[in-house]
C-alpha positions as CSV (number, residue, x, y, z in Angstrom):
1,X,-114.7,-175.4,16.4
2,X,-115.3,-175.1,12.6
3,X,-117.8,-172.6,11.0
4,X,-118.6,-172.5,7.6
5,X,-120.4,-169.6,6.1
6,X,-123.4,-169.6,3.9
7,X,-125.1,-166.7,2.2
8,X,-128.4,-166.7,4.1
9,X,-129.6,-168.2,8.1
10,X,-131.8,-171.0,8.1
11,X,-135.4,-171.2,9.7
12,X,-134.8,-174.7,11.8
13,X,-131.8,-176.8,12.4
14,X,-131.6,-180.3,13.6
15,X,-129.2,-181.4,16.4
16,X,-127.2,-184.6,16.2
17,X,-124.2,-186.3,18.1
18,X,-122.2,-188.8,16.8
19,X,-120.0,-190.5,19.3
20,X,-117.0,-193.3,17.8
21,X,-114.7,-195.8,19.0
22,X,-111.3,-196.8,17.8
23,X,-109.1,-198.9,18.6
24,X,-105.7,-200.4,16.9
25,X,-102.7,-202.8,18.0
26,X,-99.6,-202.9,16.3
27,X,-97.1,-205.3,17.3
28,X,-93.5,-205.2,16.2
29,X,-91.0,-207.5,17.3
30,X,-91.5,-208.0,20.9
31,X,-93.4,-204.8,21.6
32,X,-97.4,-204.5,21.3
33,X,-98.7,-201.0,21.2
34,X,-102.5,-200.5,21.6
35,X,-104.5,-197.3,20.9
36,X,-108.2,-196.5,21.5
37,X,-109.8,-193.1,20.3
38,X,-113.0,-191.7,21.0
39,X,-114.3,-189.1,18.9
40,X,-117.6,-187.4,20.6
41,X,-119.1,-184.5,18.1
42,X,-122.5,-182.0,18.0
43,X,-123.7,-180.6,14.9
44,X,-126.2,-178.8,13.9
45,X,-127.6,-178.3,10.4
46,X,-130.7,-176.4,8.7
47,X,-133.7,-178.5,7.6
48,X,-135.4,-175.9,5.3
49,X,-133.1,-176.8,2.4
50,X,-132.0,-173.2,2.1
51,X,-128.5,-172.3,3.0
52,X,-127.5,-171.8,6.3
53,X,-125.0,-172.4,9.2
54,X,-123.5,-175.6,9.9
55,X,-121.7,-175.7,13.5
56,X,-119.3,-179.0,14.7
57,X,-118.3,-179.1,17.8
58,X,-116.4,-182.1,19.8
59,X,-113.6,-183.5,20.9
60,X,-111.0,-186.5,20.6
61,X,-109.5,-188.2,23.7
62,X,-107.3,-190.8,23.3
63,X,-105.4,-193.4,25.3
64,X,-102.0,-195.6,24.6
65,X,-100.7,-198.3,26.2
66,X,-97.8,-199.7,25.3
67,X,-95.9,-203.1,26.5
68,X,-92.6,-204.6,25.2
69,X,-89.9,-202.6,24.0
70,X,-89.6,-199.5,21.8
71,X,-87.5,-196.8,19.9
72,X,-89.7,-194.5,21.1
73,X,-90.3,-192.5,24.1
74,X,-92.8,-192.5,26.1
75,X,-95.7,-189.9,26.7
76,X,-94.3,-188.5,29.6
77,X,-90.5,-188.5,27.7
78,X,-89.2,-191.0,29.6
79,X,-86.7,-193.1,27.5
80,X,-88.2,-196.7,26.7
81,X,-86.2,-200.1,25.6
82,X,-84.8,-200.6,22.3
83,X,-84.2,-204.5,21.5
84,X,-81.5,-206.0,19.8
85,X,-82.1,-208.8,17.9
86,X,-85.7,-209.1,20.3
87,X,-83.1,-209.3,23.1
88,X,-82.8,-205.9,25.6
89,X,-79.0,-205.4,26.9
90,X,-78.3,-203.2,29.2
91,X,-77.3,-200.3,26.6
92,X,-80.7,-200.5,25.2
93,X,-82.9,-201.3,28.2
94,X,-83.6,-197.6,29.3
95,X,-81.8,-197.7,32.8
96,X,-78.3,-195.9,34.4
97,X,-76.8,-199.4,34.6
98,X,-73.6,-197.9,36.1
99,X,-75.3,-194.9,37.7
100,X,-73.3,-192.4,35.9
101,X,-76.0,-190.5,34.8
102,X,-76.0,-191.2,31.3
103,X,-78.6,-193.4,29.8
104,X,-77.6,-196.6,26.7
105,X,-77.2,-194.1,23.6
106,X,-76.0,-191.2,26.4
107,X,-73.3,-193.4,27.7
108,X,-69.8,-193.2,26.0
109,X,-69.0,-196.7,27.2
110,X,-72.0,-198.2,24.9
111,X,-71.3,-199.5,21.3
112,X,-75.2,-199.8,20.1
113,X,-78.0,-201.2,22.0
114,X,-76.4,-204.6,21.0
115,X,-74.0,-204.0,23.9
116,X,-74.5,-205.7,27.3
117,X,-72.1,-203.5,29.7
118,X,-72.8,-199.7,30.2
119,X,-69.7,-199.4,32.9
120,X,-67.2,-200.9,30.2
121,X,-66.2,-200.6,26.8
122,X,-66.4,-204.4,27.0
123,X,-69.9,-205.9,25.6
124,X,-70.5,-208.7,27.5
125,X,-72.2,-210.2,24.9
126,X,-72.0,-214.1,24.9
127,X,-68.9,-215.6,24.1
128,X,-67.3,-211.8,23.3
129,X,-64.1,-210.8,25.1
130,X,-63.7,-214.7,26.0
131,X,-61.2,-215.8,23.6
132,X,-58.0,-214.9,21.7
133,X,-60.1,-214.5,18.3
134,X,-61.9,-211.1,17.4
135,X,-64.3,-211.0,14.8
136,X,-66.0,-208.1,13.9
137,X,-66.4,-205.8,17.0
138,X,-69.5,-203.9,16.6
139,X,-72.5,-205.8,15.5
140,X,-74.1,-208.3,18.3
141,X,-72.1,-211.5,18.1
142,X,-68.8,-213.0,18.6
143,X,-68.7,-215.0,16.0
144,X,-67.1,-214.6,12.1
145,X,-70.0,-216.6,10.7
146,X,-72.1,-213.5,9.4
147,X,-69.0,-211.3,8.6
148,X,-65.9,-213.4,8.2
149,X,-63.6,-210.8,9.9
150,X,-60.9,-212.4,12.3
151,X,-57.7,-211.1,14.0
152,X,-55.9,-213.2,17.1
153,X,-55.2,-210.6,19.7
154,X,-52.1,-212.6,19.7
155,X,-50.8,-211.0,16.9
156,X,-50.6,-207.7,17.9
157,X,-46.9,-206.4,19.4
158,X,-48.7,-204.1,21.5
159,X,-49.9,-206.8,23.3
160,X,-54.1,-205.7,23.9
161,X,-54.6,-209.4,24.9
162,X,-52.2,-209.4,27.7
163,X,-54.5,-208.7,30.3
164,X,-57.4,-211.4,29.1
165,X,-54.3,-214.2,28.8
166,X,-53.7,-213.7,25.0
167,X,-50.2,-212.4,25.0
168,X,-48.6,-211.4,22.3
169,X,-47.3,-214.3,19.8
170,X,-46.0,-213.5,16.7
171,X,-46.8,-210.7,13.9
172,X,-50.1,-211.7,11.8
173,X,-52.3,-209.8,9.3
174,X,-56.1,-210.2,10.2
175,X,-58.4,-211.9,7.8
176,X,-60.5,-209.2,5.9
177,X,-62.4,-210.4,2.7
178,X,-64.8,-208.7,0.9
179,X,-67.8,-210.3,3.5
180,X,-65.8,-208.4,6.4
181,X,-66.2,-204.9,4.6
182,X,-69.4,-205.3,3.6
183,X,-71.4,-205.9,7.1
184,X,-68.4,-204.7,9.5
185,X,-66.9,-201.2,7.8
186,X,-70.6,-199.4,8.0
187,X,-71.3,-200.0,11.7
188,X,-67.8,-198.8,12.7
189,X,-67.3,-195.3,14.8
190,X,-64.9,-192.9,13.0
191,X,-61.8,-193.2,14.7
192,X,-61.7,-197.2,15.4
193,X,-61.0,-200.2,13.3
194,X,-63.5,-203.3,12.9
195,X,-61.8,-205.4,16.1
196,X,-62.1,-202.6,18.3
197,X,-58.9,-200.6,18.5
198,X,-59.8,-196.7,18.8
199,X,-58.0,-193.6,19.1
200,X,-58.5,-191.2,21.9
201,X,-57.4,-188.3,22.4
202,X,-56.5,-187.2,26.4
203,X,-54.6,-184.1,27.6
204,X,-51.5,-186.2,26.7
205,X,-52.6,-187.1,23.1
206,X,-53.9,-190.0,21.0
207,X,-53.5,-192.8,21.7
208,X,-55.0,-196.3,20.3
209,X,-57.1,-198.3,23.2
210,X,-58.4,-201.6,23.1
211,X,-61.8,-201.8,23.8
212,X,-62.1,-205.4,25.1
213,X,-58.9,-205.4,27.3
214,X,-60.9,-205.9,30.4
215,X,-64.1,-205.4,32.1
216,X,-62.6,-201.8,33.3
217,X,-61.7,-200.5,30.3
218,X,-63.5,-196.9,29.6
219,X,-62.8,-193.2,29.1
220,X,-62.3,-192.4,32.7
221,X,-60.4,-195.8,33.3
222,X,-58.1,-195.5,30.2
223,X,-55.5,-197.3,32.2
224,X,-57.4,-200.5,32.3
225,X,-57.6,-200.7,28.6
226,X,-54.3,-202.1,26.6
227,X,-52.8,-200.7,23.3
228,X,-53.3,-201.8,20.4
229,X,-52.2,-201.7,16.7
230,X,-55.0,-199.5,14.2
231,X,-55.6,-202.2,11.5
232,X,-55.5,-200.3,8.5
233,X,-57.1,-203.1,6.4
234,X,-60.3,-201.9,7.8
235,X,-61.3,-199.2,9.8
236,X,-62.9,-195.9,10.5
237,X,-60.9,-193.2,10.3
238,X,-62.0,-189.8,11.8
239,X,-61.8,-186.8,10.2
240,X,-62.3,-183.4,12.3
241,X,-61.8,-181.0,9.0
242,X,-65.2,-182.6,7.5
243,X,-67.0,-181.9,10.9
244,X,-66.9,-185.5,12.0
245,X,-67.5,-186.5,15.9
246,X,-64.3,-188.7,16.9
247,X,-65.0,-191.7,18.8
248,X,-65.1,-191.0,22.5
249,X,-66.2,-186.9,22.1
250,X,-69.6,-185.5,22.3
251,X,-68.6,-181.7,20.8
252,X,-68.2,-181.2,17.5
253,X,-65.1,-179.5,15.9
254,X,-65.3,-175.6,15.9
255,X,-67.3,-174.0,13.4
256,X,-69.2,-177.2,12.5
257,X,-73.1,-176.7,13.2
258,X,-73.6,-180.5,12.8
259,X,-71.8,-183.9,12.3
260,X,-70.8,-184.6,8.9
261,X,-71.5,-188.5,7.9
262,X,-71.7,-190.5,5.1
263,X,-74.0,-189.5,2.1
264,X,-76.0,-192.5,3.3
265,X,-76.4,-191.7,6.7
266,X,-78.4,-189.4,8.8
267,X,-76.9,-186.2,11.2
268,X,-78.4,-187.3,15.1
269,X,-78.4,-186.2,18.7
270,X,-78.4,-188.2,21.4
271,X,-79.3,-187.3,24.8
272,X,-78.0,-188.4,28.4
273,X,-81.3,-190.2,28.5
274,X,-80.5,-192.2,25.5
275,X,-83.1,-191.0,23.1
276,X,-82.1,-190.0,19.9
277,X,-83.6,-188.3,16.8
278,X,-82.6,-191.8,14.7
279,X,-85.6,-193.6,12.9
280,X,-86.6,-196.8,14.9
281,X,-84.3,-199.6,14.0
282,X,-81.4,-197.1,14.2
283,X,-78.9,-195.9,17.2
284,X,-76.9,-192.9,17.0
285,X,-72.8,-193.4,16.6
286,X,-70.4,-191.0,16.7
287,X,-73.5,-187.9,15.2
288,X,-75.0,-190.1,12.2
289,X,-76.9,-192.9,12.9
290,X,-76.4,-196.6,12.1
291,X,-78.9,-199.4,11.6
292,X,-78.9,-201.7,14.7
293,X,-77.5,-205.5,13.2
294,X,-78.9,-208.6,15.1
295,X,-75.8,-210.2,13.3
């Protein structure tokens, strides 16, 4: 109710209600929301001219329906899809995939929502994890066409292809121009380099992972994933003194009240359901959160 105050009462009023209907549609990408509000008030008004009271009452009810996917959650705070490139995998489609009770963003084992394995560090993504040839690891392709990165798993000593029948070769420096940098180095997690080799630390220390070694490979499986060598032509490198979360971990360094990240970037939390405090179009990495690239 709002009451304004005049200086004297008025000898008649006149009643009206005013009822109105809105409704709006948004569509954005592959998700159409609609909205219809109805706004129902009373007031009542002096007729004399003379100052008086004016009294509004009323109420707004409103109702949303939403189809598609979203970053969003939804009224009752259930976690909703976030696409992809318009495509939902299954780190962005809102469900346990592996039933350990972490949702997409809340499970370690997903990269982004571009990321089509919640069980395994592996993304499944088509043609990924297929062949000897790795391109940039984190955006959602397999392909060096929109970031001209490439390393052969074959020339790695430690041998990270050994398990997917690309054994070790011969010594090689991957290809990283100026392309590479530009679209991979951003959307890396600190403590990894652009063709997915990570450190991890475990009771027994560091030590450097593959992520695509095989379909197994994750934090409690670290034995399915093969070493690798940390490509220092273009990586991510973690650094616990300036409160950064390291790949893999989910508390922050002691004394740090919340993740340090690029001047660019944005401090987030991510819950197990998956829902972060990220702007839509945006996942949460390793506490600062990252655009999501179709590639």
């Amino acid at each position: 109710m709002v009451v304004g105050c005049g200086t004297s009462p008025a000898t008649t009023t006149e009643t009206s209600t005013t009822t109105s209907t809105a409704t709006t549609t948004v569509t954005t990408g592959d998700v159409e929301a609609t909205a219809t509000t109805t706004t129902t008030g009373t007031s009542e008004s002096p007729t004399s001219g003379e100052p008086g009271t004016t009294t509004t009452t009323g109420g707004t009810t409103g109702t949303t329906t939403t189809t598609g996917a979203t970053a969003e959650t939804t009224e009752g705070g259930m976690p909703t899809p976030v696409p992809c490139g318009g495509k939902i995998y299954q780190c962005g489609d809102a469900i346990d995939n592996d039933g350990d009770g972490a949702i997409d963003g809340g499970d370690k084992e997903c990269t982004s929502p571009c990321d089509d394995n919640e069980g395994s560090f592996q993304t499944d993504l088509p043609g990924q994890n297929l062949d000897c040839k790795n391109d940039c690891y984190w955006d959602s392709d397999s392909g060096v066409g929109n970031d001209k990165c490439e390393y052969d798993l074959q020339c790695d000593p430690q041998n990270p292809g050994g398990m997917i029948g690309c054994a070790f070769k011969q010594e090689c420096e991957p290809d990283v121009p100026a392309q590479c940098l530009e679209v991979c180095a951003d959307l890396v997690p600190n403590g990894c380099d652009c063709f997915g080799c990570c450190h991890v630390q475990t009771p027994e220390g560091t030590v450097d992972i593959f992520l695509g070694s095989t379909p197994e490979c994750a934090l409690d499986n670290l034995a399915a994933c093969g070493t690798c060598t940390f490509q220092e032509s273009c990586n991510n490198i973690c650094e616990p003194e300036k409160c950064e979360l390291c790949f893999g971990e989910d508390e922050l360094p002691e004394g740090c009240e919340e993740p340090g990240c690029a001047e660019d970037d944005t401090p987030c939390t991510v819950g197990k359901d998956g829902v972060s405090n990220c702007p839509e179009g945006f996942f949460c990495s390793t506490g600062c959160c990252q655009a999501i690239v179709p590639g």
